[in-house]
N, C-alpha and C positions, 0 to 999 in steps of 0.2 A: 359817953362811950360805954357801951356794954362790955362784958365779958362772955368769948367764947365758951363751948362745952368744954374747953382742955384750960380753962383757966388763963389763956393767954390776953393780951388789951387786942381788943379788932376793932378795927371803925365796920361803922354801919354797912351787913351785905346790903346786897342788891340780886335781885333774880328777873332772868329774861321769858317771856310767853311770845308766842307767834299767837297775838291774842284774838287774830280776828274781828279786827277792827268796824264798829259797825255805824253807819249814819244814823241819825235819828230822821225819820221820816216827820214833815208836817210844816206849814208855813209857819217861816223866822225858827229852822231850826239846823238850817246848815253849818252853822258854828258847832253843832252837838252832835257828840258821838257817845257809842256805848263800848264800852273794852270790857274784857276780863285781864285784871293784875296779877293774881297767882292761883296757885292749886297746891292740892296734898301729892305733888309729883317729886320722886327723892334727887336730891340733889346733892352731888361729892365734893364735900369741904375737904380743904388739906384733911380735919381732924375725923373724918367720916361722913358718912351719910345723913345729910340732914332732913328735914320733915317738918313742914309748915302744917301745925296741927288746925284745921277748920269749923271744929265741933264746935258746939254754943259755947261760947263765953271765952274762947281763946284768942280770935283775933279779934283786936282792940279797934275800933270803928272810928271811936269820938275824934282823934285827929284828923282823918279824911273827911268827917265830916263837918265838923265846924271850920279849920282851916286851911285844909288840901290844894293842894297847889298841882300843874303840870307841869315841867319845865321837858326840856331839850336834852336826853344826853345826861340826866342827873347835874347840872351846871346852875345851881340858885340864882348864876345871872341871866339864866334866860329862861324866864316865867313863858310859859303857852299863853295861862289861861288857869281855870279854879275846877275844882271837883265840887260838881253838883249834890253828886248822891254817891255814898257806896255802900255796897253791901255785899251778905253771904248768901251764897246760892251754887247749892249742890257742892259742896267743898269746894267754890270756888270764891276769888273774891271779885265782884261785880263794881261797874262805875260808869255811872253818867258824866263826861265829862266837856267843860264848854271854852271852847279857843276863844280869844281876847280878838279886839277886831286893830289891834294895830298892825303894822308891816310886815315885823320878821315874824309875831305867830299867824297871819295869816299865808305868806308863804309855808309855813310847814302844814300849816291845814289843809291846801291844798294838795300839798304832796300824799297826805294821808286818804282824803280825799279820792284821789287818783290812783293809790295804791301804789304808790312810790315806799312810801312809810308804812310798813307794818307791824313793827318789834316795840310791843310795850317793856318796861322795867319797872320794879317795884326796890325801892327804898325800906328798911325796915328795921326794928332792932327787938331784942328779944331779951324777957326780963325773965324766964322760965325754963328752963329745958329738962327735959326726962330721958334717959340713958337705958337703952336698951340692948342690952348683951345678945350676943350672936344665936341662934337658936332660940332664941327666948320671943316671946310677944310683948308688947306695951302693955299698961297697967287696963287699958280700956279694950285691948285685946283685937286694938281695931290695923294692928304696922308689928313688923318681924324683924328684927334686929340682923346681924347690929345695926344702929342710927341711934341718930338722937334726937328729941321730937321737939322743936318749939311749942310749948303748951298755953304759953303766955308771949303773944306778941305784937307788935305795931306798927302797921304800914307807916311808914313817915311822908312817904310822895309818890307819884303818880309819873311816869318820865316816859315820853318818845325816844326810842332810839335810835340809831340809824347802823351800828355796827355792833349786832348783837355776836357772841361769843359761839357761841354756836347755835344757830339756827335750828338743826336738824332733830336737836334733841325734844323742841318746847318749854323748857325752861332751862335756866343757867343765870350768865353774869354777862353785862354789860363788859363790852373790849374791854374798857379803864379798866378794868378791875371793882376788887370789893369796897377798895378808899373812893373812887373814882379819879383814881391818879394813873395815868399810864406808867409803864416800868413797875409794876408792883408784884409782879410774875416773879422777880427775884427775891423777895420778901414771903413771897411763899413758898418757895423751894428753903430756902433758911431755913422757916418752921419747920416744915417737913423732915430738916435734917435733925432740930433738934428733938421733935417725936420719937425717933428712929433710933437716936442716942440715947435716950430717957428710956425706951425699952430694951437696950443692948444693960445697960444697967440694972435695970429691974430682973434679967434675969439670973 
């Protein structure tokens, strides 16, 4: 379990793309698609604005890559299928990824397939962040505050969903929530309160 920017314990976010799910063309390749899992698009923590930084050397690769998994919905009990390939391109993060040929992931293949399914989620946790005050830019002069920038981080999994959080936006949070528990919505108004308290204090 990482620590958020406000020092509080959070289980591992999670963020939704409307990623544009793509088949891989070629004979014996209908099991494989190509997705993109996230981008440098800001996204509103209880504690602020956050920012998946994509420049060289920030997002950590070696997990997706040697043992990346797909599952259902963020639910470890229900594997798709394995991450081929991933990688960075154009601050985004890119992946080949191939469904298992048993039952329940070939029904969801299909569905994706058919464009039933189209909401990827990314899994991640974050060992680095950079705090950037309001009117101010980042150290790399590349994001304008306030936010706070994940500088160092790791996708953890690769996840179809089916009831993304808000659609409209392109990314965000899986319905569950950030634990991937349902009902966690009150657990983040709490925080909230006690942000809100900690500042009535501080002034």
């Amino acid at each position: 379990m990482r620590k958020n920017p406000k020092g509080e314990n959070d289980f591992f976010p999670v963020r939704f793309m409307d990623a544009g799910i793509r088949s891989m063309e070629g004979e014996g390749n209908k099991r494989r698609f190509e997705l993109s899992f996230s981008s440098e698009e800001p996204y509103g923590r209880w504690f602020g604005s956050e920012i998946l930084d994509h420049t060289e050397g920030c997002m950590d690769l070696e997990r997706l890559n040697s043992i990346g998994v797909l599952l259902f919905n963020h639910d470890t009990d229900r594997v798709l299928g394995k991450v081929e390939k991933a990688w960075n391109q154009e601050n985004r993060g890119m992946a080949v990824v191939e469904f298992d040929d048993d039952e329940a992931a070939e029904t969801i293949r299909k569905k994706v397939a058919g464009g039933t399914l189209k909401g990827v989620s990314v899994r991640y946790s974050v060992d680095t962040w950079e705090e950037v005050m309001a009117g101010k830019k980042s150290s790399d002069g590349r994001f304008m505050g306030p936010c706070y920038i994940a500088k160092k981080w790791t996708p953890l999994e690769i996840s179809i969903v089916s009831v993304p959080a808000d659609p409209t936006v392109g990314v965000g949070r899986d319905f569950a929530g950030e634990n991937g528990a349902t009902g966690s919505g009150l657990d983040v108004f709490e925080r909230m309160v006690r942000v809100n308290e900690n500042r009535i204090k501080k002034r």
